[in-house]
HTML snippet that shows the backbone in 3Dmol.js (N, CA, C, O; Angstrom):
<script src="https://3Dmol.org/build/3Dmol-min.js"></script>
<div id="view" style="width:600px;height:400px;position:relative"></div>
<script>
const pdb = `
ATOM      1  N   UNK A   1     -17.703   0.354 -12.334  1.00  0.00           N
ATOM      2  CA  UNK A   1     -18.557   1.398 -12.836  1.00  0.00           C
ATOM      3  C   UNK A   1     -18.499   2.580 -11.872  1.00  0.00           C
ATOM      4  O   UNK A   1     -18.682   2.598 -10.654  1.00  0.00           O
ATOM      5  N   UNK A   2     -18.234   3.453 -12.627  1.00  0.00           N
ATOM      6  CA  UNK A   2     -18.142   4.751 -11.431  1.00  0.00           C
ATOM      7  C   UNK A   2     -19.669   5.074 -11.128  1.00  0.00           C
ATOM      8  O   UNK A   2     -20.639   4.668 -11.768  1.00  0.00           O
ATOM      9  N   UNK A   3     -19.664   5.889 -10.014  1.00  0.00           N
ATOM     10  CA  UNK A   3     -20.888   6.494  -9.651  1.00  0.00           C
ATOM     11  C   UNK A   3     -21.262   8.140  -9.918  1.00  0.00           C
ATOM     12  O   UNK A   3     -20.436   8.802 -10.547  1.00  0.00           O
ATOM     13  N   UNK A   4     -22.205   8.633  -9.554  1.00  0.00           N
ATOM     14  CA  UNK A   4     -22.724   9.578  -9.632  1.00  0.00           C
ATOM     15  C   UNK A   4     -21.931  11.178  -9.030  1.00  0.00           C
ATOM     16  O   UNK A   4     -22.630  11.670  -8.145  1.00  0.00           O
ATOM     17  N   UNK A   5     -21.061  11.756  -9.244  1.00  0.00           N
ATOM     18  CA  UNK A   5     -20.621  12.819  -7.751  1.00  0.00           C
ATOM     19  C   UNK A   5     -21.585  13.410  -7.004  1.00  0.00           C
ATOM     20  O   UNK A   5     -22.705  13.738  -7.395  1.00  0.00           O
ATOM     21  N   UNK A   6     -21.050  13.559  -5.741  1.00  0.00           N
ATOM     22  CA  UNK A   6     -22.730  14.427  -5.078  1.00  0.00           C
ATOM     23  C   UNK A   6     -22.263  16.094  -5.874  1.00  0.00           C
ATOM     24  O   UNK A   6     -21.168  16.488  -6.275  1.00  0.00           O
ATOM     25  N   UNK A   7     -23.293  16.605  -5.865  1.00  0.00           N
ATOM     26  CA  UNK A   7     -23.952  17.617  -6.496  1.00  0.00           C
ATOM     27  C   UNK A   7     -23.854  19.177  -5.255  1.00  0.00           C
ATOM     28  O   UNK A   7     -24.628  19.463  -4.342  1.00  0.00           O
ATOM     29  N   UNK A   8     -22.457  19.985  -5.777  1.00  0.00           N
ATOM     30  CA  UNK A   8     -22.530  20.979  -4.519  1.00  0.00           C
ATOM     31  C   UNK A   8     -22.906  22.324  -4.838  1.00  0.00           C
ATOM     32  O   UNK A   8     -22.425  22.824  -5.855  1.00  0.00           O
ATOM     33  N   UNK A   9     -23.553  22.868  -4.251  1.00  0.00           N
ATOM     34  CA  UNK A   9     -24.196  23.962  -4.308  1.00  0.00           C
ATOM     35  C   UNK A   9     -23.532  24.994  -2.986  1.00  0.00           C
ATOM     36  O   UNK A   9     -23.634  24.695  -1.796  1.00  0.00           O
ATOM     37  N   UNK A  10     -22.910  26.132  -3.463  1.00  0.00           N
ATOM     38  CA  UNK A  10     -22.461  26.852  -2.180  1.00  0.00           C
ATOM     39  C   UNK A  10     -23.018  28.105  -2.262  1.00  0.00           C
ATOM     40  O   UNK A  10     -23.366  28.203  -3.439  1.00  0.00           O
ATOM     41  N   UNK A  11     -23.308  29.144  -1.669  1.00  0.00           N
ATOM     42  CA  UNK A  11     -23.590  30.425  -1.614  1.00  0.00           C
ATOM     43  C   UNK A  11     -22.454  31.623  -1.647  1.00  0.00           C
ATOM     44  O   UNK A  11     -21.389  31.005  -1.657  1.00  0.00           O
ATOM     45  N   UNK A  12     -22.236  32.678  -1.664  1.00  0.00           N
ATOM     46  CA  UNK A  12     -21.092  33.275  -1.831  1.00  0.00           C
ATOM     47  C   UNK A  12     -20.779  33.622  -0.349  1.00  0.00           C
ATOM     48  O   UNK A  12     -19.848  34.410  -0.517  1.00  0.00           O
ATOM     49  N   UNK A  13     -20.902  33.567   0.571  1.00  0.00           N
ATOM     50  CA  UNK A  13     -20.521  33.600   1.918  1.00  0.00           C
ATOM     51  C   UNK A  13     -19.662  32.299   2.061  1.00  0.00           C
ATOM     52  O   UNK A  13     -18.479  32.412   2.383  1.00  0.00           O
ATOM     53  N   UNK A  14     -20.290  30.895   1.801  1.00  0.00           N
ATOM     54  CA  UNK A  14     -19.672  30.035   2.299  1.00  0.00           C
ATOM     55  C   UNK A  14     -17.927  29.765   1.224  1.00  0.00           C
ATOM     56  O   UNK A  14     -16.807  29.325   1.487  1.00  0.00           O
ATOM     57  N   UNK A  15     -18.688  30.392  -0.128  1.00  0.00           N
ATOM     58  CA  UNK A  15     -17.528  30.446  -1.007  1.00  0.00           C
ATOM     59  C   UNK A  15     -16.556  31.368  -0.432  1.00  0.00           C
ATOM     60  O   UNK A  15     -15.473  30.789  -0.346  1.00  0.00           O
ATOM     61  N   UNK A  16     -16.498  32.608   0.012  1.00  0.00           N
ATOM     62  CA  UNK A  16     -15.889  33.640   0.653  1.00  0.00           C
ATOM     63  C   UNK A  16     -14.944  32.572   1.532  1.00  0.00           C
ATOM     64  O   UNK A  16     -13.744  32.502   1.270  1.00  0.00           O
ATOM     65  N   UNK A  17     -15.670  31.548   2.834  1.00  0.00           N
ATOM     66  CA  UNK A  17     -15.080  31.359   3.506  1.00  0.00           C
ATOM     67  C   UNK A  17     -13.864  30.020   3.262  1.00  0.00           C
ATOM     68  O   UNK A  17     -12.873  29.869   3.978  1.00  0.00           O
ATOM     69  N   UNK A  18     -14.201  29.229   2.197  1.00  0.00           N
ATOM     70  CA  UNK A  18     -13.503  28.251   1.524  1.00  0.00           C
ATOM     71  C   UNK A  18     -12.485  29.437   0.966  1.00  0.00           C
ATOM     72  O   UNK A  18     -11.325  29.109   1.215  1.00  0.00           O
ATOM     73  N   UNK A  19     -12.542  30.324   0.495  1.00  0.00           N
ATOM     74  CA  UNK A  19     -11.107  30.984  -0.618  1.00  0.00           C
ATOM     75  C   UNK A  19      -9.970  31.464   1.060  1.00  0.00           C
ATOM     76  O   UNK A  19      -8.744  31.348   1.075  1.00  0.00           O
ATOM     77  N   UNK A  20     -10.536  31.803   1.864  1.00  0.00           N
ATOM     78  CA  UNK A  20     -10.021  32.161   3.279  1.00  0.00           C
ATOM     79  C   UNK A  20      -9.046  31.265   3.975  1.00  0.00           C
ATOM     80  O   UNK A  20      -7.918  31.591   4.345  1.00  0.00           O
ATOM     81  N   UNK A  21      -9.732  29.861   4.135  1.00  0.00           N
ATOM     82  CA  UNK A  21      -9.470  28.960   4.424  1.00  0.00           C
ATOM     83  C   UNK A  21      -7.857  28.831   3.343  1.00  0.00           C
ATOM     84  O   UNK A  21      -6.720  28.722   3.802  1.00  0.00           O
ATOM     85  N   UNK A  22      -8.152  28.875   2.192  1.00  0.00           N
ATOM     86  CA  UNK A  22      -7.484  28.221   1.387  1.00  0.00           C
ATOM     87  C   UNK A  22      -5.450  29.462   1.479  1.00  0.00           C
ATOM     88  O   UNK A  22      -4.220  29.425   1.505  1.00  0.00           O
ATOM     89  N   UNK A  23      -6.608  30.239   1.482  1.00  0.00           N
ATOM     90  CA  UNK A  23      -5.068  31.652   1.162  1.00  0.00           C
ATOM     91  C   UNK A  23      -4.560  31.359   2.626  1.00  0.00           C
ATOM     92  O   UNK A  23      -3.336  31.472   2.563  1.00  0.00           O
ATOM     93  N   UNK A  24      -5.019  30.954   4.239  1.00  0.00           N
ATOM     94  CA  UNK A  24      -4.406  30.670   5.032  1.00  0.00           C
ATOM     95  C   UNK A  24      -3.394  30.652   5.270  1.00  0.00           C
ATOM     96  O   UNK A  24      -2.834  30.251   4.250  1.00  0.00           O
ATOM     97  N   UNK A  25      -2.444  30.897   6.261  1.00  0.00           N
ATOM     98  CA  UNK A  25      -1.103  30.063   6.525  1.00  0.00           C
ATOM     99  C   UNK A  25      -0.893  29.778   7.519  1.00  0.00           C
ATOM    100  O   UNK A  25       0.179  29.311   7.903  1.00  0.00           O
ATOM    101  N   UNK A  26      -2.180  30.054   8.403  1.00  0.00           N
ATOM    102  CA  UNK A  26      -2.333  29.159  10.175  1.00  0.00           C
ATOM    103  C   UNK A  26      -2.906  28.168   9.899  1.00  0.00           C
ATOM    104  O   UNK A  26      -3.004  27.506  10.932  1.00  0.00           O
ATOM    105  N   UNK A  27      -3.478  27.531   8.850  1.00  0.00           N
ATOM    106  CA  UNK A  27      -4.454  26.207   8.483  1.00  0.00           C
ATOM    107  C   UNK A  27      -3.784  25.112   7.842  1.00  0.00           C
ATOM    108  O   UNK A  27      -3.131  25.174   6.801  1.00  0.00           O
ATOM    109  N   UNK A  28      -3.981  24.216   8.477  1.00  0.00           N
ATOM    110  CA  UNK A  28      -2.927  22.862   7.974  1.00  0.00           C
ATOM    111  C   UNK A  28      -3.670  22.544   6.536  1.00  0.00           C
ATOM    112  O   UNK A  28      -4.838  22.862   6.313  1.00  0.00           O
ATOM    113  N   UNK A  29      -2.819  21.874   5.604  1.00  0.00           N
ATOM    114  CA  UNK A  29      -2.771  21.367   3.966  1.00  0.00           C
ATOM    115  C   UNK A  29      -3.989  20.481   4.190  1.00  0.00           C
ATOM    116  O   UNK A  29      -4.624  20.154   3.187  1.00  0.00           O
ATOM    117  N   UNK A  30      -4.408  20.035   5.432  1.00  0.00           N
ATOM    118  CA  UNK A  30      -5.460  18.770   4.895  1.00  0.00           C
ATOM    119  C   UNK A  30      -6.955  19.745   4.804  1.00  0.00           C
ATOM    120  O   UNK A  30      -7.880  19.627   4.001  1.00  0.00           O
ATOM    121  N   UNK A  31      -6.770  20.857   6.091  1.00  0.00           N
ATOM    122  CA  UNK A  31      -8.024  21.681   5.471  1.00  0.00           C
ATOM    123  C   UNK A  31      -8.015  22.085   4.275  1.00  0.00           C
ATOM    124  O   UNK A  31      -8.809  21.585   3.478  1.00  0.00           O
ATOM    125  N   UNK A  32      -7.222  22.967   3.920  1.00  0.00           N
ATOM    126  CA  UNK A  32      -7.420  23.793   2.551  1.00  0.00           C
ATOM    127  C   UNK A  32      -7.166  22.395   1.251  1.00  0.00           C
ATOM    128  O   UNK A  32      -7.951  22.696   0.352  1.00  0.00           O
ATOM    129  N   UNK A  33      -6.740  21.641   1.017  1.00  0.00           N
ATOM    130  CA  UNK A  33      -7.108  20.359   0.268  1.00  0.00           C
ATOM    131  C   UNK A  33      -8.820  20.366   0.473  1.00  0.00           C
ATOM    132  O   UNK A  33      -9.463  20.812  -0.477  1.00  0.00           O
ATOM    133  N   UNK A  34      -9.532  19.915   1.611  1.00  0.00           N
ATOM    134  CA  UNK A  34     -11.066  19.635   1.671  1.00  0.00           C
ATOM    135  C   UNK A  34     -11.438  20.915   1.023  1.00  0.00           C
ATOM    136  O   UNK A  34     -12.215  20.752   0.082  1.00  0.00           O
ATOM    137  N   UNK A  35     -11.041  22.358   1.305  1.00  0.00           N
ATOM    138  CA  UNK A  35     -11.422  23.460   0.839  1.00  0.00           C
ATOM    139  C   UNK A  35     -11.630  23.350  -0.533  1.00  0.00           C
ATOM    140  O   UNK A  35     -12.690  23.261  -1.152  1.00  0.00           O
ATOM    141  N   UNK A  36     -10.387  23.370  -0.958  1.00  0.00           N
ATOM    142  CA  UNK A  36     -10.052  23.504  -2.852  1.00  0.00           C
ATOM    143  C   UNK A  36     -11.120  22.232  -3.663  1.00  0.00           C
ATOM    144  O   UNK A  36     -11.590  22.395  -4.790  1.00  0.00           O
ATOM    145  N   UNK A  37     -11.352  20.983  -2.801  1.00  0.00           N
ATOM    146  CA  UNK A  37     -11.859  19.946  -3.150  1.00  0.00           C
ATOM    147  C   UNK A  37     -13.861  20.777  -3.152  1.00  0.00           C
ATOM    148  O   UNK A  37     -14.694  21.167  -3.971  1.00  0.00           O
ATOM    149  N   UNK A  38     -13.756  20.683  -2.189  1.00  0.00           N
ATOM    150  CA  UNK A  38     -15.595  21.469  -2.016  1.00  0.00           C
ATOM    151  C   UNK A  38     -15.651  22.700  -3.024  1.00  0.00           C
ATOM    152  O   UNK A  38     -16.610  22.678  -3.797  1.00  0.00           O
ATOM    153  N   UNK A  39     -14.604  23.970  -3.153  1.00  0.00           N
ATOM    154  CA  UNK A  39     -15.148  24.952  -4.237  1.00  0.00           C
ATOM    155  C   UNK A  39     -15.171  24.355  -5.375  1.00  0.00           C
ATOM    156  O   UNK A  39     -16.171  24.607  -6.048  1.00  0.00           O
ATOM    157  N   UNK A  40     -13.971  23.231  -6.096  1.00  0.00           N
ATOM    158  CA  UNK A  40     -14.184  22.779  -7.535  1.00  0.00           C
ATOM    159  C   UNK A  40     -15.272  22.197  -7.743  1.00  0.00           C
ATOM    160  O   UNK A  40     -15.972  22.388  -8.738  1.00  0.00           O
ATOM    161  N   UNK A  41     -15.562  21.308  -6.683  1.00  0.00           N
ATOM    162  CA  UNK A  41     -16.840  20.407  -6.515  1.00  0.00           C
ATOM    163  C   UNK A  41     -18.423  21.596  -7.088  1.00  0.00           C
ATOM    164  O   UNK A  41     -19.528  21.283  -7.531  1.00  0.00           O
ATOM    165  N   UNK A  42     -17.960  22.601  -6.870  1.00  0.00           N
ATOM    166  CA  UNK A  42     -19.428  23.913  -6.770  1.00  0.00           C
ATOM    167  C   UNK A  42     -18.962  24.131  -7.641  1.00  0.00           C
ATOM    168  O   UNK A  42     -19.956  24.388  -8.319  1.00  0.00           O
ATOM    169  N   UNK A  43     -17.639  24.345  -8.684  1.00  0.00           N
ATOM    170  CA  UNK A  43     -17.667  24.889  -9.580  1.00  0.00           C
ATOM    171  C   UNK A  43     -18.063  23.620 -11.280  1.00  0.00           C
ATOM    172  O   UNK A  43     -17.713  23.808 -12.445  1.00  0.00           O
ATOM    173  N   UNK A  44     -18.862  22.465 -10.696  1.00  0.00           N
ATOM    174  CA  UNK A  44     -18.998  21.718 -11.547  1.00  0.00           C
ATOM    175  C   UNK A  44     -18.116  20.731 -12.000  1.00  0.00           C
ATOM    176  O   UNK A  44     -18.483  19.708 -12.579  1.00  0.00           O
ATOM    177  N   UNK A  45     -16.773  21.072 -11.704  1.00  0.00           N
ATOM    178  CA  UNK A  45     -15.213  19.852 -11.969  1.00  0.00           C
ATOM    179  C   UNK A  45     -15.904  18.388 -11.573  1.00  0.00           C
ATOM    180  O   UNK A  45     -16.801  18.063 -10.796  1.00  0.00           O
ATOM    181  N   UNK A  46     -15.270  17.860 -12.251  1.00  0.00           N
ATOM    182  CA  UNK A  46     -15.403  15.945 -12.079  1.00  0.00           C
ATOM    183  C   UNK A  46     -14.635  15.534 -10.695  1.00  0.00           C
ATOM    184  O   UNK A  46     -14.378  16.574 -10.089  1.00  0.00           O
ATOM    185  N   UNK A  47     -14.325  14.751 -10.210  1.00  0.00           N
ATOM    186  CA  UNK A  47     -14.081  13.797  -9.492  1.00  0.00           C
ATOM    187  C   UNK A  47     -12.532  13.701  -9.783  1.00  0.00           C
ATOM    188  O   UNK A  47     -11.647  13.791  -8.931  1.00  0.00           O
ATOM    189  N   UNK A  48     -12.349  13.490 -11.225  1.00  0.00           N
ATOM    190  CA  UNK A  48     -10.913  12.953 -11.582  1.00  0.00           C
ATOM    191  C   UNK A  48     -10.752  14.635 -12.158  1.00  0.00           C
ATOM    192  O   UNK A  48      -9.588  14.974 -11.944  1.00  0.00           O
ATOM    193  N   UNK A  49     -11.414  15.584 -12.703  1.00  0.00           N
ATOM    194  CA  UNK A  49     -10.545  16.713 -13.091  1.00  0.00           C
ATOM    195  C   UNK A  49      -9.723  17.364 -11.336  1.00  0.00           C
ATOM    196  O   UNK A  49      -8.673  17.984 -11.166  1.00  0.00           O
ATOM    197  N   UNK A  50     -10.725  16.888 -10.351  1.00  0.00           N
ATOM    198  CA  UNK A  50     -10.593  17.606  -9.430  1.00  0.00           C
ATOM    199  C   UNK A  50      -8.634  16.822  -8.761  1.00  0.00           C
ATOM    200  O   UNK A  50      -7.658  17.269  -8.156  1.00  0.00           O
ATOM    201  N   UNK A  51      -8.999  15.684  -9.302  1.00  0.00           N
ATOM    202  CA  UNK A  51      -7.951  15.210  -8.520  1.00  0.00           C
ATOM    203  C   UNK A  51      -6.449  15.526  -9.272  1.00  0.00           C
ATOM    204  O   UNK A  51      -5.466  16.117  -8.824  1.00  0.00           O
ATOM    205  N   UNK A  52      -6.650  14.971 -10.424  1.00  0.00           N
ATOM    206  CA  UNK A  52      -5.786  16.068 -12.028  1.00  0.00           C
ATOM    207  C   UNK A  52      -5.078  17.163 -11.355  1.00  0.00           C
ATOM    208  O   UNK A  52      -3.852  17.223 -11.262  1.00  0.00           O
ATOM    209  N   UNK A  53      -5.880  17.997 -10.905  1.00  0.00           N
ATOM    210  CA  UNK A  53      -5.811  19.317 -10.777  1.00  0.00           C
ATOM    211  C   UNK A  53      -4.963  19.661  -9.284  1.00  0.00           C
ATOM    212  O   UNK A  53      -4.208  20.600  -9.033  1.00  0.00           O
ATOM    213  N   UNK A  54      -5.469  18.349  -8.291  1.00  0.00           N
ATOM    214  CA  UNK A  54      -4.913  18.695  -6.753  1.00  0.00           C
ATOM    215  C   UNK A  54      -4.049  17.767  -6.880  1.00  0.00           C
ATOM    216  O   UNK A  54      -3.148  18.028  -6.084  1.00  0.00           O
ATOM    217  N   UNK A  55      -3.860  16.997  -7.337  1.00  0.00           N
ATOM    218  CA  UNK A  55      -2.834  15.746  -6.866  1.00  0.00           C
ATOM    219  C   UNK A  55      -3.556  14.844  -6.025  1.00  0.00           C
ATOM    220  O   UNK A  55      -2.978  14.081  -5.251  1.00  0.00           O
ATOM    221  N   UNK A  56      -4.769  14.902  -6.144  1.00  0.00           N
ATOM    222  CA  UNK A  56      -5.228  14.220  -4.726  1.00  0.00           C
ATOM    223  C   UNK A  56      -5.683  12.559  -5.182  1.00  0.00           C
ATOM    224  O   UNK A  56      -5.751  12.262  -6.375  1.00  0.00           O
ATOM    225  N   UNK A  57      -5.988  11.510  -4.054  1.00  0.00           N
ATOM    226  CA  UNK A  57      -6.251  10.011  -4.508  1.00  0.00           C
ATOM    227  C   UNK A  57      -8.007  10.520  -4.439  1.00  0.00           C
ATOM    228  O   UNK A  57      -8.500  11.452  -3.804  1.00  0.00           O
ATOM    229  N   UNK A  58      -8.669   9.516  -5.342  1.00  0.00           N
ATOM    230  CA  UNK A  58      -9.869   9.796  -5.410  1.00  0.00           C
ATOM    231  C   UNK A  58     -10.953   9.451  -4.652  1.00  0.00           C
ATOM    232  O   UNK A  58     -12.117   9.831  -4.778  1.00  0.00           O
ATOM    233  N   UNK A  59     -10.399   8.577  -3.723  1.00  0.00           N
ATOM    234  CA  UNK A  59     -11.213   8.465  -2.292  1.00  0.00           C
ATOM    235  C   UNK A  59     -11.605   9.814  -1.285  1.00  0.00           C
ATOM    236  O   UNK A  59     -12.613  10.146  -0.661  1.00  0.00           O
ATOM    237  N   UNK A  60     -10.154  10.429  -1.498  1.00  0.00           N
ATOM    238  CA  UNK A  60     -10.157  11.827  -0.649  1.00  0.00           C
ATOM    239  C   UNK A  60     -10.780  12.747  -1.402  1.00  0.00           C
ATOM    240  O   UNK A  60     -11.140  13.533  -0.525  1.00  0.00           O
ATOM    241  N   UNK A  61     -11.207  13.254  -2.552  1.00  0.00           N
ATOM    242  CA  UNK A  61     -12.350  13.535  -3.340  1.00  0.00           C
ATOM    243  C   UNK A  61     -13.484  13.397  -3.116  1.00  0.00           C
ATOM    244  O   UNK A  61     -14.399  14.200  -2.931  1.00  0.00           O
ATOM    245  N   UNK A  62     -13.410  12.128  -3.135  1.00  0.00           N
ATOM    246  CA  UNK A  62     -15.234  11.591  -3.194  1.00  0.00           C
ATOM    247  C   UNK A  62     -15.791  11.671  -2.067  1.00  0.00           C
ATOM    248  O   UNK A  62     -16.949  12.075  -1.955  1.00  0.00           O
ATOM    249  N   UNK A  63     -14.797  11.166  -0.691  1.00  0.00           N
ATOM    250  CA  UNK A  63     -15.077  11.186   0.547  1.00  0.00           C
ATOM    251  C   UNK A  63     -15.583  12.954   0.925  1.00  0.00           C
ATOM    252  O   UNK A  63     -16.738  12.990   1.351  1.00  0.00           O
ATOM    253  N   UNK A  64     -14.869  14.410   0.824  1.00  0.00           N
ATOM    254  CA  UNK A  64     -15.403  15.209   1.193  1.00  0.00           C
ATOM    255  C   UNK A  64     -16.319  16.243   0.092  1.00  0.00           C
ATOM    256  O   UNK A  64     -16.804  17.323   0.432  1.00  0.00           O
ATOM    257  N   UNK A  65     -16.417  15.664  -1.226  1.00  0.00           N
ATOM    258  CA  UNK A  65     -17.388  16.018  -1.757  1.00  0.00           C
ATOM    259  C   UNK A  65     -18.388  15.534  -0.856  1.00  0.00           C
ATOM    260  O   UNK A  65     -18.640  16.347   0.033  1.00  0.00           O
ATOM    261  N   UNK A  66     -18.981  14.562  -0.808  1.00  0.00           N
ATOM    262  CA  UNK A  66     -20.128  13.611   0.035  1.00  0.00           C
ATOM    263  C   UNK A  66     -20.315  13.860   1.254  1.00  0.00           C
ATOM    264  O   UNK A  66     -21.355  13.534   1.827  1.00  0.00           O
ATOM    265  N   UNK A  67     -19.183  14.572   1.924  1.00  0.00           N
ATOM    266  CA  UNK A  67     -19.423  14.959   3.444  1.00  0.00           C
ATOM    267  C   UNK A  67     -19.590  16.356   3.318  1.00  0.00           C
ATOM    268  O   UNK A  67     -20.120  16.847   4.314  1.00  0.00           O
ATOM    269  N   UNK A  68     -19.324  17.119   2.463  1.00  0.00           N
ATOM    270  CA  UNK A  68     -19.983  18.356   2.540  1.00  0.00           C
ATOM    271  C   UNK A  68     -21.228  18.607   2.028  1.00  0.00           C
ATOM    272  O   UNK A  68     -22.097  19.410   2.367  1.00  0.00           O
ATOM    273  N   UNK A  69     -21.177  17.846   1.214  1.00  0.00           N
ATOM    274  CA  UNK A  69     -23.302  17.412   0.852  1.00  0.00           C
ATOM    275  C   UNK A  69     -24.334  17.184   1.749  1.00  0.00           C
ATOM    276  O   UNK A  69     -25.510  17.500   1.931  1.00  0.00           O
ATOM    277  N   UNK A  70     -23.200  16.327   2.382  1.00  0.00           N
ATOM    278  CA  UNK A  70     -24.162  15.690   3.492  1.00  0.00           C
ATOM    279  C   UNK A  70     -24.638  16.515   4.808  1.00  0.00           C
ATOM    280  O   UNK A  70     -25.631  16.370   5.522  1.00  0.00           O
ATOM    281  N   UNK A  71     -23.381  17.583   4.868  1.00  0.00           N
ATOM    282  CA  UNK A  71     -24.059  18.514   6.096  1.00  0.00           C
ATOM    283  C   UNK A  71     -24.538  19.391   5.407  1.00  0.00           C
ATOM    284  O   UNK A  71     -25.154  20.320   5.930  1.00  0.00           O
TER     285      UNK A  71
END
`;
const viewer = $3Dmol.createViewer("view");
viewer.addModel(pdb, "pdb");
viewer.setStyle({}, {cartoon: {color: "spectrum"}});
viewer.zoomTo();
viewer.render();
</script>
């Protein structure tokens, strides 16, 4: 049974700084992955659209949805 996603809420500063992160090319793929993962996460995307969408396994999803909630 799947669970619940945590629920992200960002402001447009912190959004500013996730799109930054992301256009990078001094920032290694695993940041801007957590990046792209946290703005879809704010933009309402699922868990599995998010992963669909990145290529990503859904542990690495769920794991920094939940850690960016959490701070």
């Amino acid at each position: 049974m799947a669970g619940i996603a945590a629920q992200i809420e960002i402001n447009q500063n912190e959004q500013d700084i996730l799109r930054k992160i992301i256009r990078s090319r001094m920032l290694g793929v695993v940041l801007q992955q957590r990046a792209q993962i946290v703005l879809a996460a704010a933009e309402k995307l699922t868990n599995l659209q998010i992963q669909a969408q990145f290529g990503l396994e859904e542990h690495r999803v769920t794991l920094w949805r939940t850690r960016f909630r959490d701070e």
